[in-house]
C-alpha positions in Angstrom: -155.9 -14.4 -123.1 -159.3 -13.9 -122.8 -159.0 -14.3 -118.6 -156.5 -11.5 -118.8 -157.3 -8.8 -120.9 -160.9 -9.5 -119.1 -159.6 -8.3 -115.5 -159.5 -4.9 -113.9 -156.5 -2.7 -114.1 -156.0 -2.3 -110.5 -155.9 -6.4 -110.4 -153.9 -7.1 -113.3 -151.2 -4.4 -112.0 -151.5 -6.1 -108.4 -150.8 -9.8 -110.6 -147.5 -8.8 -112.5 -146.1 -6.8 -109.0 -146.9 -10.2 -107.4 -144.9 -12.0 -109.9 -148.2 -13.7 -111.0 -147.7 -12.5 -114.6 -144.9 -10.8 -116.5 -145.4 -7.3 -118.4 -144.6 -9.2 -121.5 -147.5 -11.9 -120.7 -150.1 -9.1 -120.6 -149.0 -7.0 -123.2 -148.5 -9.9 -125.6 -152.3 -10.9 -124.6 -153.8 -7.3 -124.9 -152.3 -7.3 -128.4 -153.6 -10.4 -129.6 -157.4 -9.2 -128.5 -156.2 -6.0 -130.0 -155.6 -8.0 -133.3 -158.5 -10.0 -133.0 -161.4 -7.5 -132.4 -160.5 -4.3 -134.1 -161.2 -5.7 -137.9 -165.0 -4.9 -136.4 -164.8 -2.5 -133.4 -161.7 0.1 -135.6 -160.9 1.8 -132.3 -157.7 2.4 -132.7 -156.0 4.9 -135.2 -152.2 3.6 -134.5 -151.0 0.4 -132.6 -148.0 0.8 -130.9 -147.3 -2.6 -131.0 -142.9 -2.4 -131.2 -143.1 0.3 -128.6 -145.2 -1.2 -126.4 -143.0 -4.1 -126.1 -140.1 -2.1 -125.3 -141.6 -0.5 -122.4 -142.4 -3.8 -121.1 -138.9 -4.8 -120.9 -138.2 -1.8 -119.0 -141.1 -2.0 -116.8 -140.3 -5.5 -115.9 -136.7 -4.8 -115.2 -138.0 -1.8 -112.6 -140.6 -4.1 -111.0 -137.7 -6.6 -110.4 -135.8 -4.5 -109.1 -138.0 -3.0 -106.2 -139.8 -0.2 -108.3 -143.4 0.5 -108.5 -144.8 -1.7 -105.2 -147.4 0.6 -104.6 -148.3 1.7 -108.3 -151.9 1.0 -109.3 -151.0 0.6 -113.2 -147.5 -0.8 -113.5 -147.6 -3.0 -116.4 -151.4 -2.2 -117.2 -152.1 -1.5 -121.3 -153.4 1.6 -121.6 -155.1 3.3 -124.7 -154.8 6.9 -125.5 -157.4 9.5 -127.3 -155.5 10.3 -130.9 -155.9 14.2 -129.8 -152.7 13.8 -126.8 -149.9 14.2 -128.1 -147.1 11.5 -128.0 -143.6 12.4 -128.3 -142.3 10.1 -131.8 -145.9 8.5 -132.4 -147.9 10.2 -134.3 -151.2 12.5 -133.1 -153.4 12.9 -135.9 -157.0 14.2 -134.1 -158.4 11.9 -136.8 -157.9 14.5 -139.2 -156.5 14.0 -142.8 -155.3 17.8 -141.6 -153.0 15.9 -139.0 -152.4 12.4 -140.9 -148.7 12.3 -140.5 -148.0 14.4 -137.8 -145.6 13.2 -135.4 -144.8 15.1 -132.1 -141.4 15.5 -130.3 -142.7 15.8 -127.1 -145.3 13.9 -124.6 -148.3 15.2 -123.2 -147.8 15.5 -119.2 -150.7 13.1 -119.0 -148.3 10.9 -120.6 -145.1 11.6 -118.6 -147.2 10.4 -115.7 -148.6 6.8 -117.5 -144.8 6.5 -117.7 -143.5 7.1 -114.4 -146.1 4.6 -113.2 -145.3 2.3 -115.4 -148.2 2.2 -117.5 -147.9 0.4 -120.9 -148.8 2.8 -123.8 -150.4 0.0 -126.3 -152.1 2.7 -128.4 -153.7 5.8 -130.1 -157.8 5.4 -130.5 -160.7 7.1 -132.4 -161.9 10.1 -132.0 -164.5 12.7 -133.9 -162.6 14.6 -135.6 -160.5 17.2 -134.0 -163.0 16.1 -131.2 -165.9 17.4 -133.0 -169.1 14.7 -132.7 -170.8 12.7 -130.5 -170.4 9.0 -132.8 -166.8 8.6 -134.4 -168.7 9.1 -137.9 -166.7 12.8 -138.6 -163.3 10.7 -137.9 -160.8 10.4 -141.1 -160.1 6.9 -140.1 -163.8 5.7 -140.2 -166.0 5.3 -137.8 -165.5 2.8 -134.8 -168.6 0.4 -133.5 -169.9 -0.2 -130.3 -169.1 -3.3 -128.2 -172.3 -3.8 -127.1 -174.0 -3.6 -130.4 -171.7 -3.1 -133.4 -174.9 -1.3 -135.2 -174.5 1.5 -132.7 -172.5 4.0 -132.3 -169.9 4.0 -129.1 -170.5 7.7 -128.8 -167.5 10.3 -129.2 -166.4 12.4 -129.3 -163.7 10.0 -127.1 -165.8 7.3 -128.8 -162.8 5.1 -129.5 -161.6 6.0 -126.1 -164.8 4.1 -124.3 -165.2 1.2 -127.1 -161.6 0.1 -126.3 -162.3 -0.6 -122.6 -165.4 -1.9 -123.0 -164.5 -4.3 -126.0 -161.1 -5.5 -123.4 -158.4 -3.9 -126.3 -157.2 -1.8 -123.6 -157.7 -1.9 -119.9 -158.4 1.9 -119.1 -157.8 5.1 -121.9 -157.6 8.6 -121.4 -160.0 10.8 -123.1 -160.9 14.5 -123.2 -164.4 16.1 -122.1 -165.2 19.3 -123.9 -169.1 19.2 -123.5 -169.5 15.4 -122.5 -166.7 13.5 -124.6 -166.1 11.3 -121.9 -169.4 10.6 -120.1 -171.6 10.1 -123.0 -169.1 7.6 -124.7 -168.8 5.8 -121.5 -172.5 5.5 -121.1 -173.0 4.4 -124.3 -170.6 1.9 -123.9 -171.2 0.7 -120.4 -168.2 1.8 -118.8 -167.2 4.8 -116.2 -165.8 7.8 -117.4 -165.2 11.2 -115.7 -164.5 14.7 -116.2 -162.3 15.9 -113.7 -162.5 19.8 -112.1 -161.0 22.3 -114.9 -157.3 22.6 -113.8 -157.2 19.5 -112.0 -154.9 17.0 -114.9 -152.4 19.0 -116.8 -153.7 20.0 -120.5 -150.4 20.3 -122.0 -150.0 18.2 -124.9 -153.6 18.0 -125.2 -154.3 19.6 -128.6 -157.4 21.7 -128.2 -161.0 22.6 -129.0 -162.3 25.1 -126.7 -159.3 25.6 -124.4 -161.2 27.0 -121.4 -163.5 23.7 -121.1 -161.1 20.6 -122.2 -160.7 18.9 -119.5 -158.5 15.2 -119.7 -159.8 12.5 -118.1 -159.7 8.6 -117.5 -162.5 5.9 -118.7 -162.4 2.5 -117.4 -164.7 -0.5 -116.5 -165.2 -0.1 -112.8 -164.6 2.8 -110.2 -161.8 1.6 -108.6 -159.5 1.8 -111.9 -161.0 5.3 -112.2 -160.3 6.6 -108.9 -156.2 4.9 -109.3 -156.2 6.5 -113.0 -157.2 9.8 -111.3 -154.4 9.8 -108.9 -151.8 9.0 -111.4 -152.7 11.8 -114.3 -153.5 14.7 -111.7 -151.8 17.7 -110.0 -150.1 20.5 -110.9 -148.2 21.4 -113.7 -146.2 24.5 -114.5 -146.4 23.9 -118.3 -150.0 24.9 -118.4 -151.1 28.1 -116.9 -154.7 26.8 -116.0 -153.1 24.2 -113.4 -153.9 24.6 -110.5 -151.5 24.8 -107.3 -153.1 22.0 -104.8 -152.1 19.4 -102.9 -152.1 16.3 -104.6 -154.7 13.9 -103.4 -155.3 10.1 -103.0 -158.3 9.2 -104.7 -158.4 5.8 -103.6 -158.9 6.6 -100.1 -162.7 8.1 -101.0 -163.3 4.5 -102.2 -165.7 3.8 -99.0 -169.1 1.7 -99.5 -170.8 4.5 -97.4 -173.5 7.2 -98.3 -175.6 7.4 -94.8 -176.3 10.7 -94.6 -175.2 12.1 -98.3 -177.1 14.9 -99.3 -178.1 14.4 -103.3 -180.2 16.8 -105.5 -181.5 16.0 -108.4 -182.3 19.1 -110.6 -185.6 19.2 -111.6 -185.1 20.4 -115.1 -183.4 17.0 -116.2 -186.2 15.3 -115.5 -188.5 17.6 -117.9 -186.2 16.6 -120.6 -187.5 14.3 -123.4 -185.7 11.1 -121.6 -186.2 7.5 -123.5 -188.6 5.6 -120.9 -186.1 3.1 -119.7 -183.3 5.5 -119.1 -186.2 7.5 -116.8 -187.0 4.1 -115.0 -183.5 3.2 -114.6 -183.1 6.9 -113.1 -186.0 6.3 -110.8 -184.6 2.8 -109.6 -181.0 4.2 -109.1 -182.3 7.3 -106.8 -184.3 4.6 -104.7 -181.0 2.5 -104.5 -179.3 5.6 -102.8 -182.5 6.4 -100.3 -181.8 2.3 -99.4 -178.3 3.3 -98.8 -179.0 5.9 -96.7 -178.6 9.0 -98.5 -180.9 11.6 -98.6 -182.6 12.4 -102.1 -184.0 15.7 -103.1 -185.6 17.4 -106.4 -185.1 21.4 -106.7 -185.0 24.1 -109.4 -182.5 25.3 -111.1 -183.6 26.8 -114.2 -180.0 28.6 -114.4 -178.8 25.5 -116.4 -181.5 25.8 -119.5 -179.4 27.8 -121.7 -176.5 25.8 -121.2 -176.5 24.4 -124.7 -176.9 27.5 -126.3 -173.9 29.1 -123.9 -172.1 26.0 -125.0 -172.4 26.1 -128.9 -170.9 29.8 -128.8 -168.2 29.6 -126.7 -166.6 26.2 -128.1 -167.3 27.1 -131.9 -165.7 30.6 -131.3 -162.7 28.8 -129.0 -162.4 26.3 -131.8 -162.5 28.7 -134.8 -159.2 30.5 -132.9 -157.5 27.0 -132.0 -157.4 25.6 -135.5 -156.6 29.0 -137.2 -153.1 27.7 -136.8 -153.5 24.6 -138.8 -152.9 26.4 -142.6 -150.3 24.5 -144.5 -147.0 25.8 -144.0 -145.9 25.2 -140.5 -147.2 21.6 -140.3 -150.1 19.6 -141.3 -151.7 19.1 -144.6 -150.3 20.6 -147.4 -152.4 21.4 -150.6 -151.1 21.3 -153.7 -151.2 22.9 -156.8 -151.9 26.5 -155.5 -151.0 30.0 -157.0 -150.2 32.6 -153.8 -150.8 32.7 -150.5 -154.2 32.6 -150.5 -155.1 29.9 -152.5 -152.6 27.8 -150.3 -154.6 28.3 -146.8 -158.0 27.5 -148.8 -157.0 24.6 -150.5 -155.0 23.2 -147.8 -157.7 24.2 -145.2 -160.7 22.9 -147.3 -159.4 19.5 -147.9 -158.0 18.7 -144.8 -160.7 19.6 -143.1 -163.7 18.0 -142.6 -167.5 18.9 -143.1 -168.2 18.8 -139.2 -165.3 21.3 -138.5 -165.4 23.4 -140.9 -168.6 23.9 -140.0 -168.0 25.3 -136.6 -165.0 27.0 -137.5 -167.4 29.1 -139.7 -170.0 29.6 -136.5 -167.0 30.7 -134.3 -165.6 33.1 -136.8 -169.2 34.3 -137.3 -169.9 35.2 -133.0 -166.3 36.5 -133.3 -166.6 39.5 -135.8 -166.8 42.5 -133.8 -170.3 43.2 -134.7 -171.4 40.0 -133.4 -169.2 40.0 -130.2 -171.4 41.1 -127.8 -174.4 39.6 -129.0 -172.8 35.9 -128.8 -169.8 35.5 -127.1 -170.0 38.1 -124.7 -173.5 37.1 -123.5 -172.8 33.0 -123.7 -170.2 34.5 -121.1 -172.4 36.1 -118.9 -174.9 33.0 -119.6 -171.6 30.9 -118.1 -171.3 32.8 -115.2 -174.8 32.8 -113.8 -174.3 29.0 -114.5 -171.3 28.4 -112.7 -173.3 30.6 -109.6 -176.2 28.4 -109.5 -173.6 25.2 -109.2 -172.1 26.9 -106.6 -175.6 27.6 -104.3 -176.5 24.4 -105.2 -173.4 22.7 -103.6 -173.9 24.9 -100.1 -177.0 22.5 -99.6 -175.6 19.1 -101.7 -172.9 17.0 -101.7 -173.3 15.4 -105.0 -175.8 16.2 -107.8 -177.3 13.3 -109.6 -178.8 13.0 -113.2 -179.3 10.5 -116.7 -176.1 10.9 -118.4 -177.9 10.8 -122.0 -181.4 11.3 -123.2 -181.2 8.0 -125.1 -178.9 4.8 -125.5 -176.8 4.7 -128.2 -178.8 5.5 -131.5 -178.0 2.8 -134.6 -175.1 4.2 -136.6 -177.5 4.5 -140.0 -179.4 6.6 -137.8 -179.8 10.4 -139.4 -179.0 12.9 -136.7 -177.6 15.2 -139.2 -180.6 17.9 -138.1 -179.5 17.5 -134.3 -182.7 16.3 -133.3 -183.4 16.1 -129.7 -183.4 12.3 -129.0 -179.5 12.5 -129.9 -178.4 15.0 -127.7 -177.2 14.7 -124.3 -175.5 18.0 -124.1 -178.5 19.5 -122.2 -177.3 17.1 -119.6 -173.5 17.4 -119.8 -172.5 20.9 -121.6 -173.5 22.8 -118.1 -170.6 20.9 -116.1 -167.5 22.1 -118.5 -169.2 25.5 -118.6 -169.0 25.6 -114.5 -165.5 23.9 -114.5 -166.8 21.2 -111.8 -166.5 17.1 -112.2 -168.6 14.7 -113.3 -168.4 11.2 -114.0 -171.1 9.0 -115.9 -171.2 5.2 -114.3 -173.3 2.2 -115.5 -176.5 1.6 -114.0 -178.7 -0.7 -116.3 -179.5 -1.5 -119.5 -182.6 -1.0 -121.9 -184.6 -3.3 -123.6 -182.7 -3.6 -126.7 -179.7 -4.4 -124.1 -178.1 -1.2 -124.3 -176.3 0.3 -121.7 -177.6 3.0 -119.5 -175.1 5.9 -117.7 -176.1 7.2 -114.5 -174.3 11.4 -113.9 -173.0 12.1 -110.7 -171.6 16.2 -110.5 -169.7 17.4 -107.6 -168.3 20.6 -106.8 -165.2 21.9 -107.7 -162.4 20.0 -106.6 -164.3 17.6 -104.7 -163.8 14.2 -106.7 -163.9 12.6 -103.8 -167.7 12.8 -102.9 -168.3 11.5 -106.7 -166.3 8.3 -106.4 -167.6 8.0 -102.7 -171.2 7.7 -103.9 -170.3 5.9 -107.5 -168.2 3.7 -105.5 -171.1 2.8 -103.2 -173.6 2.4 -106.3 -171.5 0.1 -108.0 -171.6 -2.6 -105.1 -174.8 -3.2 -105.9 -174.4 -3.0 -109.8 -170.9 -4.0 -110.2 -169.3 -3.8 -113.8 -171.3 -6.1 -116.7 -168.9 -7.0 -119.3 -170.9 -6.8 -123.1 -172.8 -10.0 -123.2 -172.1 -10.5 -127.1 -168.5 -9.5 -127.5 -167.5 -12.8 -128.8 -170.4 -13.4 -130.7 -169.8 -10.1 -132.5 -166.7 -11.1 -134.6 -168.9 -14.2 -136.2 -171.4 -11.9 -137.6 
């Protein structure tokens, strides 16, 4: 069990096409590690334990007969954030606002695990309504990291990255609003990237801020990420921000090769209050990629400093519109005993809501008034723009941008960052890139002295994945994938 739910997806797909291992084999064995682990780790909200059986039968019959012989994750377990929708399993965005809702449709992220022949094992953690950087604002309690189980696996796709990283799923989808992929999957010691905005289909995604979401794949090496890719992109009518271009084939940027590469490494990052190890472990990755051949420089672009500001405004204010749907009647949590209209969308809103969103749903409804509409949205607009301009002149000189993915490894989850202070934020790092639209991925490039993992950014322009995984790919051959050291040892505490 242990042998199997401990490989790659790309090599456990490659076993059951080869006739090495049945569907069945490797779904029974991800289930009992499922079982086994998540008494401690609680990353999953459902288990689709029944269903995921069934669609092993049915993926087996199609391999047998001559289907899927060049898909990357036929027969591979895969775990999906609670905020996709599933058609007849329920979505809940870790809400008690959500608790019981049950969709009729899939996500297109979804239809396309399907039709290659991924296993849907399960729905995992998330902040709630993807609201949070640790898992602690989800309904379902918080879920622990795999590395440490006193630390937090980050979020807000934090059950997303402990999954993979504690083997109860072999990759999972998750959604980056301002880093919900790449700080979870630095935290936990995995690879996780953001795709260009428009790149994977958002239908079925239920939103935050609709014009930064972006879906996206984590997984424990860049191989599975790169086949993941492939599988979940392209265009789809069904969502208006999809965008009309040839679909590509990540795998082929998979090349060991950098000679040449032009990286910058904006100099602001570096000013940033980074924990000492992540700044060494920085230092030694950009010396790996001189070794390699690529060519390393540190410029200015002071553009990015008000990205977190920006940010805050425009995903509170896209947030407070988003869940203005959610009031009781249509679906979702009903309150009860209410007299009038009125009373029914506070009650119903007020308890099935939690602190974290309600919270933001008050800032966004604050910027959105029309006295305050120029003074915050309209300028965090503006702010966007000039943002999205300096990525753009930075990428006539660079091929990749590089930087720390978090200011620190994950904090202890007794830790009190309830006054945001700044040795618990990474957004200064990440919020820039979903302002912009552009990709990012965070991959693992050491540890700190507590054992911790440490994520190493990489940032291309738009639409040009391919340079990211090309340079991640070539990093990772001389840091390949470190499974947690205590995973075991973990469930004896």
């Amino acid at each position: 069990m242990k042998e199997i739910t401990s490989m790659s997806a790309i090599a456990i797909s490659e076993k059951i096409r080869n006739r090495e291992l049945s569907v069945e084999e490797v779904v029974k064995a991800q289930l009992e590690t499922i079982k086994k682990r998540e008494p401690l780790y609680n990353c999953y909200i459902t288990i689709m334990e029944k269903e995921a059986f069934e669609q092993a039968k049915s993926v087996q019959r199609k391999i047998d007969s001559g289907e899927f012989t060049d898909s990357p994750l036929a027969g591979v377990p895969v775990a999906i954030k609670d905020n996709i929708c599933t058609g007849g399993v329920r979505t809940t965005c870790a809400s008690k606002m959500l608790e019981n809702f049950i969709p009729n449709y899939d996500a297109t992220v979804i239809d396309r695990l399907r039709d290659a022949g991924a296993i849907l094992i399960g729905k995992v953690n998330l902040d709630e309504f993807a609201m949070g950087g640790t898992t602690k604002t989800s309904y379902f309690g918080i879920t622990r990291n795999p590395w440490n189980p006193e630390h937090t696996p980050g979020g807000s796709s934090g059950g997303s990255s402990a999954a993979v990283a504690s083997e109860e799923a072999f990759l999972s989808l998750g959604s980056d609003t301002g880093g919900s992929i790449r700080q979870p999957a630095a935290y936990c010691g995995i690879v996780g990237m953001k795709p260009t905005y428009g790149t994977v289909s958002r239908y079925g995604l239920i939103p935050l801020a609709s014009s930064l979401d972006q879906i996206g794949p984590l997984t424990r090496n860049v191989s599975d990420c790169a086949a993941a890719l492939e599988v979940i992109s392209g265009y789809d009518p069904k969502d208006s921000t999809s965008f009309n271009i040839n679909k590509y084939s990540y795998r082929n940027s998979l090349k060991s090769d950098v000679k040449g590469m032009k990286i910058g490494v904006p100099k602001i990052y570096l000013e940033e209050s980074l924990n000492d190890d992540i700044r060494s472990c920085f230092m030694k990755a950009l010396k790996t990629f001189e070794d390699m051949g690529a060519i390393i420089e540190i410029f200015d672009m002071d553009e990015i400093r008000c990205s977190v500001q920006a940010y805050y405004v425009i995903a509170c204010a896209e947030a407070s519109s988003n869940l203005s749907r959610y009031d009781g009647i249509l679906y979702g949590f009903m309150a009860e005993g209410y007299e009038g209209l009125d009373e029914l969308y506070k009650k119903s809103r007020g308890e099935g809501f939690g602190y974290e969103v309600k919270r933001r749903i008050i800032l966004g409804a604050h910027m959105l008034i029309s006295d305050n509409y120029e003074t915050y949205y309209n300028k965090a607009r503006k702010i966007r723009n000039i943002i999205s301009r300096a990525y753009a002149k930075a990428f006539e000189k660079y091929d990749v941008l590089l930087s720390p993915e978090s200011l620190n490894t994950a904090p202890r989850l007794d830790d009190d960052n309830s006054q945001k202070k700044k040795e618990f934020r990474s957004e200064i790092l990440n919020a820039s890139v979903n302002l912009a639209g552009i990709p990012a991925m965070s991959i693992p490039c050491g540890t700190d002295k507590k054992g911790l993992p440490i994520g190493l950014q990489l940032i291309g322009n738009k639409f040009d994945e391919a340079s990211i995984l090309r340079a991640a790919y070539s990093f990772e051959q001389t840091k390949p994938y470190m499974r947690p050291s205590a995973i075991e040892d973990n469930l004896e505490r």
